[in-house]
C-alpha beads as a LAMMPS data file, in Angstrom:
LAMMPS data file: protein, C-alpha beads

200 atoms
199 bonds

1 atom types
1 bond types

-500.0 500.0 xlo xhi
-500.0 500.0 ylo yhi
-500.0 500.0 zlo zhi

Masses

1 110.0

Atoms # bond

1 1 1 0.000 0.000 0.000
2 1 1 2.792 2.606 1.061
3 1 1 4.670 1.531 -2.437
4 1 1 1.452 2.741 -4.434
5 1 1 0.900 5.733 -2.127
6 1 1 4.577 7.157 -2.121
7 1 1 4.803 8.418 -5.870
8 1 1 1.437 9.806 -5.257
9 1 1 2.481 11.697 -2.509
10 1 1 5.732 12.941 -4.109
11 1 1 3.757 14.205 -7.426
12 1 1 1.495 16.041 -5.660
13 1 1 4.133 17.721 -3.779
14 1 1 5.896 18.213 -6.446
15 1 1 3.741 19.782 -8.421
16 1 1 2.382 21.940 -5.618
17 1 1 6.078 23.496 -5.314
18 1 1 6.212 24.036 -9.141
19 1 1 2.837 24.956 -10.776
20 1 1 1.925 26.767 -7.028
21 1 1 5.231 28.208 -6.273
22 1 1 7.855 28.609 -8.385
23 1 1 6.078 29.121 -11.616
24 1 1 3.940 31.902 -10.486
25 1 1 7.007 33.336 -8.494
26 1 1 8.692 33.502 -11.614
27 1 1 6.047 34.425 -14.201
28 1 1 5.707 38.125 -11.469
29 1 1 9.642 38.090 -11.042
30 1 1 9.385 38.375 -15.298
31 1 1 6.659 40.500 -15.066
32 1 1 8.384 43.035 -12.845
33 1 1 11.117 43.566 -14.892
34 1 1 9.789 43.569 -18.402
35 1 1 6.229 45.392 -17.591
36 1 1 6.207 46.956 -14.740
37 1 1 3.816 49.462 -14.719
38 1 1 1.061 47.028 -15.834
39 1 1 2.322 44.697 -13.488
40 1 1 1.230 46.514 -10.834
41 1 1 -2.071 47.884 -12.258
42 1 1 -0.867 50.666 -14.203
43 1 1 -1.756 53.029 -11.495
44 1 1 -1.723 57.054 -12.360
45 1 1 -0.192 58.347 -8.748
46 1 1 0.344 62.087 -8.320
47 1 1 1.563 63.975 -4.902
48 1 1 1.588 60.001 -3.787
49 1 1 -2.246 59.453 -3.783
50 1 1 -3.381 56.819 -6.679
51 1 1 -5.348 59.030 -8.547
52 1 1 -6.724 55.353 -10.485
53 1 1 -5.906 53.119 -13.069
54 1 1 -5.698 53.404 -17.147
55 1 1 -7.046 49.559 -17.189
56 1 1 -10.328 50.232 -14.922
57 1 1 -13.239 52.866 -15.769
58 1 1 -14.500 55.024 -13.249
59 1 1 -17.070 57.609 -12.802
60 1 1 -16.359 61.498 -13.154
61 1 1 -18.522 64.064 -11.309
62 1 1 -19.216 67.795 -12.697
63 1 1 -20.343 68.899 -16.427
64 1 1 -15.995 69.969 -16.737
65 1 1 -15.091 66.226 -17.076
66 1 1 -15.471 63.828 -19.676
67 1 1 -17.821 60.981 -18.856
68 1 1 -17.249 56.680 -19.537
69 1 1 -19.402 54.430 -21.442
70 1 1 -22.039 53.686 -19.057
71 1 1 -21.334 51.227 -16.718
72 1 1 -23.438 48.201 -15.812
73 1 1 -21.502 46.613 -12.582
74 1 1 -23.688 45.843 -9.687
75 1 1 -23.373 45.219 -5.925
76 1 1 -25.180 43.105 -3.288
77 1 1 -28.705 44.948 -1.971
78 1 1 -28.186 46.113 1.628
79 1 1 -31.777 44.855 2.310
80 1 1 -31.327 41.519 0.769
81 1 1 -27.973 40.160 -0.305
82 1 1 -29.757 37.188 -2.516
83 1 1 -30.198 40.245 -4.376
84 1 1 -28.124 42.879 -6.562
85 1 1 -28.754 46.774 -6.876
86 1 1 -27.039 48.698 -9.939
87 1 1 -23.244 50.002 -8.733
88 1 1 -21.766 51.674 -11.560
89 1 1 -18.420 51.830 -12.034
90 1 1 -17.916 48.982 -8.990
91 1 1 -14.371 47.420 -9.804
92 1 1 -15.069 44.853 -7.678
93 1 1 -17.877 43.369 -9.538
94 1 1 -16.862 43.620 -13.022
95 1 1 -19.412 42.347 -15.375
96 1 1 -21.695 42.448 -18.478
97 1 1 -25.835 42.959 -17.704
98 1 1 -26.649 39.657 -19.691
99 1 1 -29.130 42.022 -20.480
100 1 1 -30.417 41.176 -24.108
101 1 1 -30.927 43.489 -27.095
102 1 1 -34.816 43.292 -26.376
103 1 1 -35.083 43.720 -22.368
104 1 1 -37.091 46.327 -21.515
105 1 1 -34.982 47.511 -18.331
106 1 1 -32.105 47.653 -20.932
107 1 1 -34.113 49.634 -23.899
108 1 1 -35.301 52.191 -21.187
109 1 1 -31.801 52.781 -20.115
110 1 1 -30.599 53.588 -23.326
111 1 1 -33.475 55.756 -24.436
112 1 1 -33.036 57.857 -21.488
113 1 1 -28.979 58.057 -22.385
114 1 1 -29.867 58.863 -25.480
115 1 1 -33.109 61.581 -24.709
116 1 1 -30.703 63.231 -22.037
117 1 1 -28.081 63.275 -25.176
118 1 1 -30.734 65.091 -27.141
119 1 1 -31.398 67.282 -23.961
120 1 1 -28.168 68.888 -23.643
121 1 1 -28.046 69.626 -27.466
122 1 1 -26.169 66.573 -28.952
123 1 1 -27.636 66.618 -32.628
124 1 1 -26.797 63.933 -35.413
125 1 1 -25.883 60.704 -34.618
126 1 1 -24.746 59.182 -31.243
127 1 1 -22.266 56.555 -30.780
128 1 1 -23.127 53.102 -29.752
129 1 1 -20.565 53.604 -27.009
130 1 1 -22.075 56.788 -25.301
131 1 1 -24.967 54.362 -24.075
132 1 1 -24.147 51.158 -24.277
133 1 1 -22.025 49.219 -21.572
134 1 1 -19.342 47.362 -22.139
135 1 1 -18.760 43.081 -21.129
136 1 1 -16.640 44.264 -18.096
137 1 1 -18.755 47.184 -17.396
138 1 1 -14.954 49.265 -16.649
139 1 1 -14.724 49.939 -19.974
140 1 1 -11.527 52.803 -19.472
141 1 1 -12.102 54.014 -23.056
142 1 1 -14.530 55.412 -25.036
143 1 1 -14.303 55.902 -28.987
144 1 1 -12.701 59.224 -30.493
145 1 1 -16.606 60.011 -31.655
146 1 1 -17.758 59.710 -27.796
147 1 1 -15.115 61.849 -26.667
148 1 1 -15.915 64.976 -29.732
149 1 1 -19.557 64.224 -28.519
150 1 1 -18.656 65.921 -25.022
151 1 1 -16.004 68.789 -26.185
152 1 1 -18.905 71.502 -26.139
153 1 1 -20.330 70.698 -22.877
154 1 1 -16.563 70.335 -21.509
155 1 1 -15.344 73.117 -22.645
156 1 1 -18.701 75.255 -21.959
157 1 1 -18.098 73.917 -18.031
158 1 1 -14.478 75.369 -17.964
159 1 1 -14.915 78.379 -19.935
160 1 1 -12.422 77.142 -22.281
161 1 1 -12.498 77.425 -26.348
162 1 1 -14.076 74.112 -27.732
163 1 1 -11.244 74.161 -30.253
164 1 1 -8.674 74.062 -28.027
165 1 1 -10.640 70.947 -26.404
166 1 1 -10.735 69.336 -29.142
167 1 1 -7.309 69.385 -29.785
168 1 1 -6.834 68.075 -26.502
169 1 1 -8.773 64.879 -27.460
170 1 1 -6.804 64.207 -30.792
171 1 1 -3.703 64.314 -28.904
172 1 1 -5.050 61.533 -26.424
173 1 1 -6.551 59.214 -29.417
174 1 1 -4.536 55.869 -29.300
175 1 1 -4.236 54.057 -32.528
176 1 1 -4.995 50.158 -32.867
177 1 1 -3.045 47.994 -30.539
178 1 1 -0.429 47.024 -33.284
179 1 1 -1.521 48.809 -35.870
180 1 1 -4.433 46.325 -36.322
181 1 1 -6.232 44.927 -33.640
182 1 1 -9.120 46.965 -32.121
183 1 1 -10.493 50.318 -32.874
184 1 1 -9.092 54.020 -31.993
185 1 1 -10.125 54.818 -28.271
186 1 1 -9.343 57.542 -25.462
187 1 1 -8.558 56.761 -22.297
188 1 1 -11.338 58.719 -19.898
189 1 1 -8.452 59.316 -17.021
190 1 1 -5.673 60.471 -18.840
191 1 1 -7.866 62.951 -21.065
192 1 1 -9.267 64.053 -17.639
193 1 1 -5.864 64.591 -16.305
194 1 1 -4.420 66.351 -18.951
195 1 1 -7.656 68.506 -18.883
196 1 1 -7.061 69.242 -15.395
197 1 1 -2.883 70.444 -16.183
198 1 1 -4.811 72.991 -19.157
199 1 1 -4.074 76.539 -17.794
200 1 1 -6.956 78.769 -18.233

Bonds

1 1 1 2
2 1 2 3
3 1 3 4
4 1 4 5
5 1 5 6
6 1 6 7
7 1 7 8
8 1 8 9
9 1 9 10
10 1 10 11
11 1 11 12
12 1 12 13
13 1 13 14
14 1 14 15
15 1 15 16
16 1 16 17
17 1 17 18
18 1 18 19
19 1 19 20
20 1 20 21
21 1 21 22
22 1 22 23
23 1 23 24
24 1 24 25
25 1 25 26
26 1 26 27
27 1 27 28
28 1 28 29
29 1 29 30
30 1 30 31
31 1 31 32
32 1 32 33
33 1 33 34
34 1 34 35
35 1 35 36
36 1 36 37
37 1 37 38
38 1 38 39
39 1 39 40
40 1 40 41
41 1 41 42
42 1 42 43
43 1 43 44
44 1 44 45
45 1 45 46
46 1 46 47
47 1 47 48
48 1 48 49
49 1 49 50
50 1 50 51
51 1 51 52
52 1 52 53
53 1 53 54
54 1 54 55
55 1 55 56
56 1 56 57
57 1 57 58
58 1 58 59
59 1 59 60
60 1 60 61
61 1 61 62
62 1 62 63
63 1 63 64
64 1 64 65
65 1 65 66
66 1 66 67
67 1 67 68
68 1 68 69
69 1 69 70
70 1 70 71
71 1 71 72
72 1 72 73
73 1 73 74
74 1 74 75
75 1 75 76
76 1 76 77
77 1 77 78
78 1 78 79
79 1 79 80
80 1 80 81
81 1 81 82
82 1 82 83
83 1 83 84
84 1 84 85
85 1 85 86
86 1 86 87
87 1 87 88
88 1 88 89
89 1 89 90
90 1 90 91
91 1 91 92
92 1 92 93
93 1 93 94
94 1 94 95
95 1 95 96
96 1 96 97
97 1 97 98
98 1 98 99
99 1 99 100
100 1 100 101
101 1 101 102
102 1 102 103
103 1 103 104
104 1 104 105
105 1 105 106
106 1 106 107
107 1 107 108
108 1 108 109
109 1 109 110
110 1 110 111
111 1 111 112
112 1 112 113
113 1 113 114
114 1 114 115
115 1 115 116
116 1 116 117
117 1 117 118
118 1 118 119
119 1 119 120
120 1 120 121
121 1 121 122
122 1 122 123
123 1 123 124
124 1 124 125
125 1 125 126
126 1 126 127
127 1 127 128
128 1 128 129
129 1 129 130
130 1 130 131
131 1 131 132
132 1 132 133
133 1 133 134
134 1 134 135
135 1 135 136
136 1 136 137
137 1 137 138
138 1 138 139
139 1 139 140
140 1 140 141
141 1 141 142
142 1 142 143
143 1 143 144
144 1 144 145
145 1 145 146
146 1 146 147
147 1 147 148
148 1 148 149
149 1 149 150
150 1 150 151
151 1 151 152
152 1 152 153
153 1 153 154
154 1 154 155
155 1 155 156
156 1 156 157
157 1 157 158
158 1 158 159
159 1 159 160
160 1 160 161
161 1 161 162
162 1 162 163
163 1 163 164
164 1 164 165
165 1 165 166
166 1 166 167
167 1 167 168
168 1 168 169
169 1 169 170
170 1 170 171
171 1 171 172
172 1 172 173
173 1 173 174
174 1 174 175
175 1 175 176
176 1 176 177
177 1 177 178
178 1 178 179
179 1 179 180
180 1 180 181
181 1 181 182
182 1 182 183
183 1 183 184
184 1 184 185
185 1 185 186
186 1 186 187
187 1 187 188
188 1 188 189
189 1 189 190
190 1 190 191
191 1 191 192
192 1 192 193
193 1 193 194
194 1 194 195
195 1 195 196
196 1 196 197
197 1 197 198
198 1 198 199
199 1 199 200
């Protein structure tokens, strides 16, 4: 019995120490060294306090910043956690709504993005990414079209010339990963950050 049991024993510690130890010690000992900024989150720090990341989406409060995709993360109900409430922008909860294209909770949501679009004077069309979430629901981008979308209210909020806004978002545009996978996008936080640095 011991015979048969030994070699089990051994494999199983074995294995432990390499696929539970040393191989994830050395896949973050690589990591470290070759990408370390997205190793560790790729964090935007300034005056030491993480201001947040350029991988997660988060929310932006007042009319002077530009606003995510809508977010569709949720949370656990304070009066019954068998339940969820919506949580935008939770980045502990990242997820899709499974919501499908004809569920009524999700067509109402996105004809109020889009009449409160039409409210503050957005004319023409609307990009699928100003009201629609994303899978993760942290979406940190939104498309070069999204981000024009907002220059007039932006710029209208900080009394700055919409041209001069604009220019801001062309110089934060990043090109396909590679040249050829994905789609031109603007990262929300680092647009909002250089908009912050903009002397009046």
């Amino acid at each position: 019995m011991i015979q048969h049991l030994r070699p089990a024993l051994v494999m199983i510690a074995l294995f432990t120490l390499l696929t539970g130890l040393a191989y994830p010690l050395a896949i973050t000992g690589v990591s470290q060294v070759v990408f370390p900024a997205a190793a560790n989150g790729s964090l935007l720090v300034k005056n030491g306090k993480v201001l947040g990341s350029t991988l997660i989406g988060q929310a932006f409060k007042g009319e002077g910043y530009f606003q995510p995709r809508p977010s569709a993360t949720t949370a656990a109900d304070p009066q019954d956690d068998t339940k969820t409430v919506d949580a935008p922008y939770n980045a502990a909860s990242s997820a899709g709504s499974n919501l499908g294209p004809i569920t009524q909770k999700l067509l109402d949501r996105v004809k109020a993005d889009v009449e409160s679009l039409r409210a503050a004077g957005v004319g023409g069309p609307i990009p699928v990414d100003a009201v629609t979430t994303s899978a993760s629901g942290l979406d940190p981008h939104i498309s070069p079209e999204t981000a024009v979308l907002q220059v007039s209210r932006v710029a209208r909020a900080r009394s700055l010339p919409e041209d001069r806004v604009r220019a801001l978002v062309e110089t934060h545009i990043e090109g396909r990963s590679f040249g050829l996978l994905g789609e031109p996008r603007v990262n929300v936080l680092t647009l909002n950050l250089a908009l912050d640095a903009l002397k009046q």
